[in-house]
C-alpha positions in Angstrom: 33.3 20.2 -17.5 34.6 21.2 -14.3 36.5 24.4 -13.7 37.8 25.2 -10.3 41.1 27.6 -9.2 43.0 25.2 -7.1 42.9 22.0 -6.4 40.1 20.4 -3.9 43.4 19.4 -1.6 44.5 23.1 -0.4 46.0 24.6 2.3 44.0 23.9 5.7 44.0 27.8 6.2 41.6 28.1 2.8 39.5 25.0 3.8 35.9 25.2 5.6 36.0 22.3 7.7 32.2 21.7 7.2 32.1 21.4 3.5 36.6 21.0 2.5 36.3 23.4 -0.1 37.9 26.9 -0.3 36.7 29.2 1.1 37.3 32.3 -0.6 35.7 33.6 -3.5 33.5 36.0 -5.3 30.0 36.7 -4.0 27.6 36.3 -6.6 26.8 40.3 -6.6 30.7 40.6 -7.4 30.6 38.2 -10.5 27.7 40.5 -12.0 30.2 43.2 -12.0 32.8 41.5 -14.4 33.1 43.3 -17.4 32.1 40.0 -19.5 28.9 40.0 -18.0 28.3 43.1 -18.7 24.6 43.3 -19.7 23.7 40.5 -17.8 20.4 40.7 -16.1 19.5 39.0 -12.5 16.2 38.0 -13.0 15.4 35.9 -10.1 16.7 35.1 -6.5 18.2 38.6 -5.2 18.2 37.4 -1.9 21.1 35.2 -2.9 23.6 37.5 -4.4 26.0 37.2 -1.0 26.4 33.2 -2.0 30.1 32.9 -2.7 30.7 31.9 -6.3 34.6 29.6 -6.2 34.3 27.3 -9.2 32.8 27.7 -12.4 30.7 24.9 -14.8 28.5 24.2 -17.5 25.6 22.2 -17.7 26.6 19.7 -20.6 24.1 16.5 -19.7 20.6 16.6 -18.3 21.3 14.7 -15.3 24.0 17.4 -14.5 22.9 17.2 -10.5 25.3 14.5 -10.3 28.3 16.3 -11.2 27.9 19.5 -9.7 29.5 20.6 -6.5 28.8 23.5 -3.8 29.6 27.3 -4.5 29.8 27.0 -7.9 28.0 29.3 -11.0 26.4 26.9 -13.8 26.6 28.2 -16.9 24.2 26.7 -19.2 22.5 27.3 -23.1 19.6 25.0 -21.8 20.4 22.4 -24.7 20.2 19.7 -22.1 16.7 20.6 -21.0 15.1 22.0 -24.7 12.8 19.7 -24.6 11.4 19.5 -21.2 11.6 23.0 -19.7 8.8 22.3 -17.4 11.8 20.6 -15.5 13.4 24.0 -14.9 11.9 24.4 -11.3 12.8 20.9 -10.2 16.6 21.7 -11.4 16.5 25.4 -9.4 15.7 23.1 -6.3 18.2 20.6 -6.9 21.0 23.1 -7.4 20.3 24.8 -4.6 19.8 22.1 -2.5 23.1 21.0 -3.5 24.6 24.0 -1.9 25.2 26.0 -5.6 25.9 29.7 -6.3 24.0 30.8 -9.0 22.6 29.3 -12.7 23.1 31.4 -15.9 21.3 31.3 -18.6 21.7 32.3 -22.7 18.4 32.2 -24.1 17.3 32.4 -27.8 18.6 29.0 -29.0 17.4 26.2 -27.4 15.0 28.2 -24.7 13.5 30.9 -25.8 12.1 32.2 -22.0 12.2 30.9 -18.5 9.2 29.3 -16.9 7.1 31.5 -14.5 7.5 28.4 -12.0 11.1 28.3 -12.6 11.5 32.5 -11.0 9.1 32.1 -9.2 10.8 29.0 -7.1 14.6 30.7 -7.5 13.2 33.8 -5.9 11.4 31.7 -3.0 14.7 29.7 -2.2 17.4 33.0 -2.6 18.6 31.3 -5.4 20.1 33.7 -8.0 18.9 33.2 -11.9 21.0 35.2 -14.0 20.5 36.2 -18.3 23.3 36.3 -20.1 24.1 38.9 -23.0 23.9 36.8 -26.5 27.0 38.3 -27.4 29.4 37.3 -24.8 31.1 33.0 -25.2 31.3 30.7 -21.7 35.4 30.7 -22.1 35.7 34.3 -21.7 33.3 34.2 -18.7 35.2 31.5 -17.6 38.5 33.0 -17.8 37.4 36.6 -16.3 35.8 34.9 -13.4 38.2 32.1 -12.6 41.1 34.6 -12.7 39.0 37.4 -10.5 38.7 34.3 -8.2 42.6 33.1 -8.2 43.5 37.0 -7.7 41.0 37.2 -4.8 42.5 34.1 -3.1 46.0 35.2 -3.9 45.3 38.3 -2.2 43.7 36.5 0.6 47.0 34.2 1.1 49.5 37.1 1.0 47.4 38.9 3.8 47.4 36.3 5.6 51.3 35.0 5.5 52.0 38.7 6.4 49.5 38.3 9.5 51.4 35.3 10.3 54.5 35.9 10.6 54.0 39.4 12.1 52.2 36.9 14.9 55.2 34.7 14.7 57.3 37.7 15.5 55.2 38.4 18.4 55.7 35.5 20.2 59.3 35.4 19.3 59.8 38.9 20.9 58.1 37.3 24.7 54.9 38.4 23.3 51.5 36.7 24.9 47.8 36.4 24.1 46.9 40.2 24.9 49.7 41.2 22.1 48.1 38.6 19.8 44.5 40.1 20.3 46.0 43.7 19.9 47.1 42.9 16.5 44.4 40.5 14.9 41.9 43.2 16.1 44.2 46.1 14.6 44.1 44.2 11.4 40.7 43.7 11.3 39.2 46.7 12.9 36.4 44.7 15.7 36.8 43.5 18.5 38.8 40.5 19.4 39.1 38.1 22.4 40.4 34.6 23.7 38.1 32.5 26.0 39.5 29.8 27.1 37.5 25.9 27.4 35.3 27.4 30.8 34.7 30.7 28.6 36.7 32.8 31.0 38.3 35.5 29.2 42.0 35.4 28.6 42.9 38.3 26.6 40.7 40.8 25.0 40.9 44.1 22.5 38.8 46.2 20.9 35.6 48.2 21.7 34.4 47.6 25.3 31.0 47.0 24.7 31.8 44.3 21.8 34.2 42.4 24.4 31.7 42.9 27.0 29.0 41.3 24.7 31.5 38.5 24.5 33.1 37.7 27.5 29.1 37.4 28.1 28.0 35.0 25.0 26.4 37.1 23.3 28.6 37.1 20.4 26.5 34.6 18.2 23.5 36.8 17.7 22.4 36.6 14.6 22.2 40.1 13.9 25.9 40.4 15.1 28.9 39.9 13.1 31.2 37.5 13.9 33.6 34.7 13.4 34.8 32.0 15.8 37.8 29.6 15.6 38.9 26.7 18.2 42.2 27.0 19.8 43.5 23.6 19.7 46.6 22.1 20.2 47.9 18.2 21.3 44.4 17.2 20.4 43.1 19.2 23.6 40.7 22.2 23.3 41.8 24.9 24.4 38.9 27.6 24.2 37.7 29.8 21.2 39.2 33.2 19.6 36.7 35.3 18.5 36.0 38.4 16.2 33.3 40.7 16.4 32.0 43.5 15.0 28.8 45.1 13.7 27.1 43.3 10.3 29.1 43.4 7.5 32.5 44.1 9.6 34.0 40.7 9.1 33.8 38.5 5.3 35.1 35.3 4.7 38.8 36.4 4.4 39.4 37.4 7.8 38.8 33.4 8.5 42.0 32.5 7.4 43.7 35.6 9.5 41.5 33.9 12.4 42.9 30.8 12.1 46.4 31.6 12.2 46.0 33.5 15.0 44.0 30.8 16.9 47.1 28.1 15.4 49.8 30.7 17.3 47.5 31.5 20.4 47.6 27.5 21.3 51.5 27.4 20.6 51.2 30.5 23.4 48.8 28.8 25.1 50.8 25.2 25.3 53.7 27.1 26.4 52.1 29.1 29.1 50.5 25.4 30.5 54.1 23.7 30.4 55.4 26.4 31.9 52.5 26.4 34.8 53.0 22.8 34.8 56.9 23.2 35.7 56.2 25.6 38.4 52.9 23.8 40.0 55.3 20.9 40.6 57.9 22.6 42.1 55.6 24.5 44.1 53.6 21.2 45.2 56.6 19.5 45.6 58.1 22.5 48.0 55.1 22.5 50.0 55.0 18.7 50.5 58.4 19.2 51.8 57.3 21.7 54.2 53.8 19.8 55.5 56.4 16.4 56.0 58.6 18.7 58.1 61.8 18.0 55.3 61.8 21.6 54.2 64.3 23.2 56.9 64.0 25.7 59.5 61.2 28.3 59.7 63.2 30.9 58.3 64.6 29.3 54.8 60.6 28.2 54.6 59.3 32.1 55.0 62.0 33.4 52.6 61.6 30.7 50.5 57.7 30.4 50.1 58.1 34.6 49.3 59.3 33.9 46.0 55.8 31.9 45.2 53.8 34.9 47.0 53.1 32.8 50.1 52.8 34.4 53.5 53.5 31.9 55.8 55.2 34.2 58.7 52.3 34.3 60.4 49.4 32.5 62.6 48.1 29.6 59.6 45.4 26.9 59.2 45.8 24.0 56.8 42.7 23.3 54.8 42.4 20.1 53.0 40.1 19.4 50.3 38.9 16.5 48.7 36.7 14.8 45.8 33.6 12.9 47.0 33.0 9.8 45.1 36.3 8.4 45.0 38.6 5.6 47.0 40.4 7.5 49.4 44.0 7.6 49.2 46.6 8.8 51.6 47.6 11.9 52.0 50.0 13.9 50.2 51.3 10.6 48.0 51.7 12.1 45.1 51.1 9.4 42.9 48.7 9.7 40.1 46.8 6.3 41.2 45.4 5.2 37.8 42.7 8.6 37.6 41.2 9.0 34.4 40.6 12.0 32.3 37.6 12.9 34.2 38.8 12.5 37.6 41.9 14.6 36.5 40.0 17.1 35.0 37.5 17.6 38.1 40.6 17.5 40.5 41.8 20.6 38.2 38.9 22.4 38.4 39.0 21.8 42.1 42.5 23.5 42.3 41.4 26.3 40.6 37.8 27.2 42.5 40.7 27.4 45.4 43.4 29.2 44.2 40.8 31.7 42.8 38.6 31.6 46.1 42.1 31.8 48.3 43.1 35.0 45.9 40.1 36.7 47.0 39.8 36.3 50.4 43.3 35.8 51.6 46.6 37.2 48.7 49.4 35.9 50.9 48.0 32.1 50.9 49.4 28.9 49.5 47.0 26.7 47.7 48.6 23.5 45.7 47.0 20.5 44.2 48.1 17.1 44.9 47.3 14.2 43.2 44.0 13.5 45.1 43.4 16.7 47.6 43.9 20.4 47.7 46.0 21.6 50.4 45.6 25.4 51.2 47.2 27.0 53.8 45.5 30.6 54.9 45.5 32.8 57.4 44.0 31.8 60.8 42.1 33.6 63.4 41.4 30.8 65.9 37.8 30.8 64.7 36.1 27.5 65.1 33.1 28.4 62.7 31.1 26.2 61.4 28.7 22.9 62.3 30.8 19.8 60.7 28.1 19.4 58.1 28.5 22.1 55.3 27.5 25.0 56.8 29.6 27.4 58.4 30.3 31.2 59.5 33.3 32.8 60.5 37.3 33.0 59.8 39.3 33.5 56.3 39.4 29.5 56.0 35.7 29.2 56.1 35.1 32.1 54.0 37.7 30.7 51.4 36.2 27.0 51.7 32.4 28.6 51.0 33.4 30.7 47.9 35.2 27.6 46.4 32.5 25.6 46.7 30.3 28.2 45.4 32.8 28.4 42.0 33.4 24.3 41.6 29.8 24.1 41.9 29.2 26.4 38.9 30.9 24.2 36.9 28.7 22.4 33.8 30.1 19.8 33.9 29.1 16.7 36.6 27.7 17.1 39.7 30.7 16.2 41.7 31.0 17.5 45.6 34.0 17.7 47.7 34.9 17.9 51.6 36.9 19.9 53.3 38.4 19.6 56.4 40.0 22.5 58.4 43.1 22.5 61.2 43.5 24.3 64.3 45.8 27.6 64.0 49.6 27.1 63.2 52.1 29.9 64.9 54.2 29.5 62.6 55.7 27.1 59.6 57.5 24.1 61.8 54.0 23.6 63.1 52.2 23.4 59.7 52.6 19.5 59.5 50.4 18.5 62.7 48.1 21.0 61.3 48.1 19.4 57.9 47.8 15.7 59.6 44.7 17.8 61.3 42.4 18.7 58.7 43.8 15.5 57.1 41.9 13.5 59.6 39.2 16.3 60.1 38.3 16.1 56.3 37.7 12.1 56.2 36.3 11.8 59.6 33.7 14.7 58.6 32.8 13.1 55.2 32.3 9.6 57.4 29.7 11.2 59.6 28.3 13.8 57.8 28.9 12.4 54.3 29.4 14.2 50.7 30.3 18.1 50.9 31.1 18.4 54.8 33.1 20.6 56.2 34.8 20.1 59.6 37.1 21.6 61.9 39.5 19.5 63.6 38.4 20.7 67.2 34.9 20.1 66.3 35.1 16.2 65.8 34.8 15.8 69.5 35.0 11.9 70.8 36.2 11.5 67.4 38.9 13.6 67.3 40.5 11.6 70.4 39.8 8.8 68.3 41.3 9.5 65.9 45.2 10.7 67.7 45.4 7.1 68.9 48.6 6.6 66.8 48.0 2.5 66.8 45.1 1.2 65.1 44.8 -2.1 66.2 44.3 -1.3 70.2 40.9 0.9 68.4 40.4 -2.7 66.6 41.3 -4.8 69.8 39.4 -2.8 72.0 36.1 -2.9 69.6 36.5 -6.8 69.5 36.9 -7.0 73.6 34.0 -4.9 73.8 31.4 -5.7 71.1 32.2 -9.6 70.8 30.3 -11.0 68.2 28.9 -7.9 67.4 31.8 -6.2 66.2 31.4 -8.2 63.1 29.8 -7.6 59.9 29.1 -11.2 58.4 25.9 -12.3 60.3 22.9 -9.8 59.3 21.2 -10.8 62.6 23.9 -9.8 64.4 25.0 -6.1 63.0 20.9 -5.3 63.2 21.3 -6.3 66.9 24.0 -4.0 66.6 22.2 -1.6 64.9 19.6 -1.5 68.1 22.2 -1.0 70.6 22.9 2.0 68.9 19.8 3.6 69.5 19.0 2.5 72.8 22.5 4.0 73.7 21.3 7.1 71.7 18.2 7.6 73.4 19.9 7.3 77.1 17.9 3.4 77.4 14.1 5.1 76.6 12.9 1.8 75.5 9.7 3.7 73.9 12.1 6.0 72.1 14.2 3.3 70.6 11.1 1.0 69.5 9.5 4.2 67.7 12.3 4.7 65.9 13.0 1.3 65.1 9.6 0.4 64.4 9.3 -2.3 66.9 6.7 -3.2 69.4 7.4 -2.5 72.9 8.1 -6.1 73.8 10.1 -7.3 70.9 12.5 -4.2 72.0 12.4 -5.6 75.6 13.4 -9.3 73.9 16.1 -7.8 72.3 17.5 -5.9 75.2 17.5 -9.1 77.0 19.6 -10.6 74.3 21.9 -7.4 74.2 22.5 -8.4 77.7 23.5 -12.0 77.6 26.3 -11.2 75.0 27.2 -8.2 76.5 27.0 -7.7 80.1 24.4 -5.7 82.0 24.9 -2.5 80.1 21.5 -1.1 81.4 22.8 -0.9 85.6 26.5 -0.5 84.6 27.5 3.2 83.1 31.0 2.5 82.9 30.1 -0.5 80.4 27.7 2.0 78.0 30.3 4.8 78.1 32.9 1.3 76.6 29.9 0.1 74.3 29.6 3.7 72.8 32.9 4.4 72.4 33.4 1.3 70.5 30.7 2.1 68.1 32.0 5.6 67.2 35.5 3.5 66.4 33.0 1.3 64.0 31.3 4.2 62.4 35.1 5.9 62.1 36.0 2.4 60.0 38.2 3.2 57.0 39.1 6.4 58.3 
């Protein structure tokens, strides 16, 4: 016979999601204490008396493992097993491997002693073996114990519907996470915080050094008291709150008070992210307006970027930033373009490595993320820092550009890069969208030549650069067919590794040792193909004017897509 408080189906607050049963009880050293037992003797596995006793049952059948369930006390005569007590041993392992609190015992009728084996194996696995007084009957150990139980948990619920709606009440009153932390750790005297899914810390209260130690992961030491709960909402995780204290600070009932306060810290944390949503788009949108040249004169724009914090009355670069690893798309659509989760979620983290670089280094500057770039707008110097290929010294939008690569890279999660490309310096707002259209052009064209993770300025593209302001794309197309003939294609392999050869020579200035060293050629099969360079194209060897043509339509080849 089974007797438990409350149904296996209760309230999710009471339920351990490892194991669904309640989880508040009596610890085993608590049960002792009941006035029916008193007399009862422990006589074997002290290291278990913090195991939390919730159900009670007695051992009617032999084969009892079957029936029995975790976190309760066994009450037993031995009848079952008065003919084989050597079995006693095997059943302390079974119970306990089944997750049980304790076993009691009533000898003199059917067993009149335990087996040596029996302590000595309850003692070696913490299990707790207790001796009951002769005089006291299972129902009124039942009923004390069961009853201690419901009181506890009764207890347990009315502390924690108070918590709750005095959390409630919080958040009705405009309250955020730091009030919700001031009162969860009031109520349970530690140390409380919320980390959100990158463990940043959101809100924190309590002793210094214990929200130090967690803001720093140390919290699950095992010498450390403490309690964790997920902040989740929508199905999306939002972080963790945590309590922590010294050993012994926190028991099993301040779980529940945990988990309501991690149930109303999403509902504050879902609101805060709608709300962020809201005012990203609006923002993004604004700023869209203003990089399009739709947003009005300079003055509405300055007045009206104030409100967001922006500082945009005053000398500006345009920064664009984008993913590596991903089909380009043009800049400043908008549209979401099919991205999945992960591309999102990188595109977020993105977003925020800049806003948090761009508050650093520069207060006053605009940072947004559209659907597939980050557009920042900082202040501007007229630096030109930097060598097109990552590595770079010198003005606020380099600075900002190293520190967020610095943070997205600290990220666990993938190893994704992104590019960056930078504008020359803006006077003032109506100029903002050539800029923009600047490091537009200076991001792609610097991933193109210097791939993944480059960073370029605009006036450091050189021939590219003038390249890339021709506003008609087919007289760049045209003038690579006119020029490269048959080798402006890419569907005969002979022919783009003739092309391929050209390049070099033209590199090199024509050293036809050069060029066959580096191609791996011998001397004369260079000479051979320089000959047939010649036929399709001209005498490029006497004529400079032809090379300068031949080169020129090479770099719009290697700028292909851009």
């Amino acid at each position: 016979m089974n007797h438990t408080p409350a149904a296996d189906q209760g309230p999710p607050a009471l339920r351990l999601a490892s194991t669904g049963t309640l989880t508040h009880g009596l610890p085993v050293a608590e049960v002792l204490g009941a006035s029916t037992l008193h007399g009862a003797r422990l006589v074997a596995g002290r290291a278990g008396l913090g195991r939390v006793v919730q159900r009670l049952n007695v051992m009617e059948v032999p084969d009892v493992l079957a029936w029995v369930k975790p976190n309760e006390l066994l009450l037993t005569t031995g009848y079952p097993l008065r003919g084989t007590p050597q079995s006693l041993p095997g059943l302390v392992a079974g119970l306990d491997e089944r997750g049980l609190a304790a076993l009691a015992v009533k000898l003199g009728r059917y067993l009149d002693a335990l087996p040596d084996a029996m302590l000595a194996e309850a003692d070696r696995r913490g299990f707790p073996v207790i001796l009951l007084p002769d005089d006291v009957g299972f129902d009124d150990i039942l009923n004390q114990v069961l009853t201690d139980i419901l009181n506890r948990q009764a207890a347990v619920l009315a502390r924690t519907e108070e918590v709750h709606r005095a959390l409630v009440q919080i958040v009705l009153c405009g309250g955020g996470l730091q009030e919700i932390v001031d009162e969860v750790a009031l109520l349970l005297e530690v140390a409380v915080v919320v980390l959100d899914a990158e463990r940043r810390t959101l809100a924190g209260a309590g002793p210094a050094e214990h929200v130090e130690a967690m803001r720093r992961g140390r919290a699950g030491e095992p010498e450390a008291g403490f309690l964790a709960v997920p902040v989740v909402a929508g199905g999306f995780d939002h972080g963790r709150i945590i309590a922590y204290g010294p050993p012994g600070a926190l028991g099993p009932a301040d779980q529940s008070i945990l988990e309501r306060a991690a149930l109303v810290a999403a509902l504050v944390v879902t609101k805060q992210q709608a709300v962020a949503a809201v005012e990203s788009k609006y923002r993004a949108d604004f700023l869209r307006d203003v990089l399009s040249g739709r947003a009005g004169g300079a003055d509405r724009i300055v007045a009206h970027c104030a409100g967001f914090g922006w500082d945009l009355d005053r000398p500006v670069v345009a920064v664009v930033a984008e993913l590596d690893g991903r089909a380009g798309a043009a800049p400043g659509t908008g549209g979401e373009g099919g991205r999945g989760p992960e591309e999102r979620a990188a595109q977020e983290r993105l977003a925020a490595a800049w806003t948090t670089a761009a508050r650093r280094h520069d207060p006053g500057a605009a940072v947004v993320s559209f659907a597939h770039e980050v557009v920042a707008v900082v202040a501007g110097d007229g630096g030109r820092g930097g060598d097109g290929a990552g590595a770079a010294d010198g003005g606020p939008a380099q600075a900002v550009a190293r520190e967020a690569a610095a943070l997205f890279a600290e990220h666990p999660a993938g190893r994704r890069t992104f590019s960056t490309g930078i504008s020359r310096p803006a006077p003032g707002p109506s100029a903002l969208p050539e800029a923009y259209e600047q490091a537009a052009k200076a991001v792609r064209v610097g991933r193109q030549l210097h791939g993944d993770g480059a960073r370029a300025h605009f006036d450091q593209l050189g021939v590219y650069r003038l390249l890339s302001l021709v506003s008609d794309p087919a007289e760049l197309h045209a003038f690579v067919r006119e020029t490269l003939g048959a080798l402006a294609g890419d569907d005969e392999p002979e022919l783009v590794d003739l092309r391929r050869t050209l390049g070099v020579l033209l590199e090199t200035n024509l050293n036809v040792a050069e060029t066959a060293r580096r191609l791996h050629f011998h001397y004369n099969t260079l000479r051979y193909r320089i000959g047939k360079l010649e036929r399709l194209l001209g005498p490029f060897t006497e004529d400079a004017h032809l090379r300068l043509n031949l080169t020129l339509a090479l770099h719009v080849l290697r700028m292909r897509g851009i």
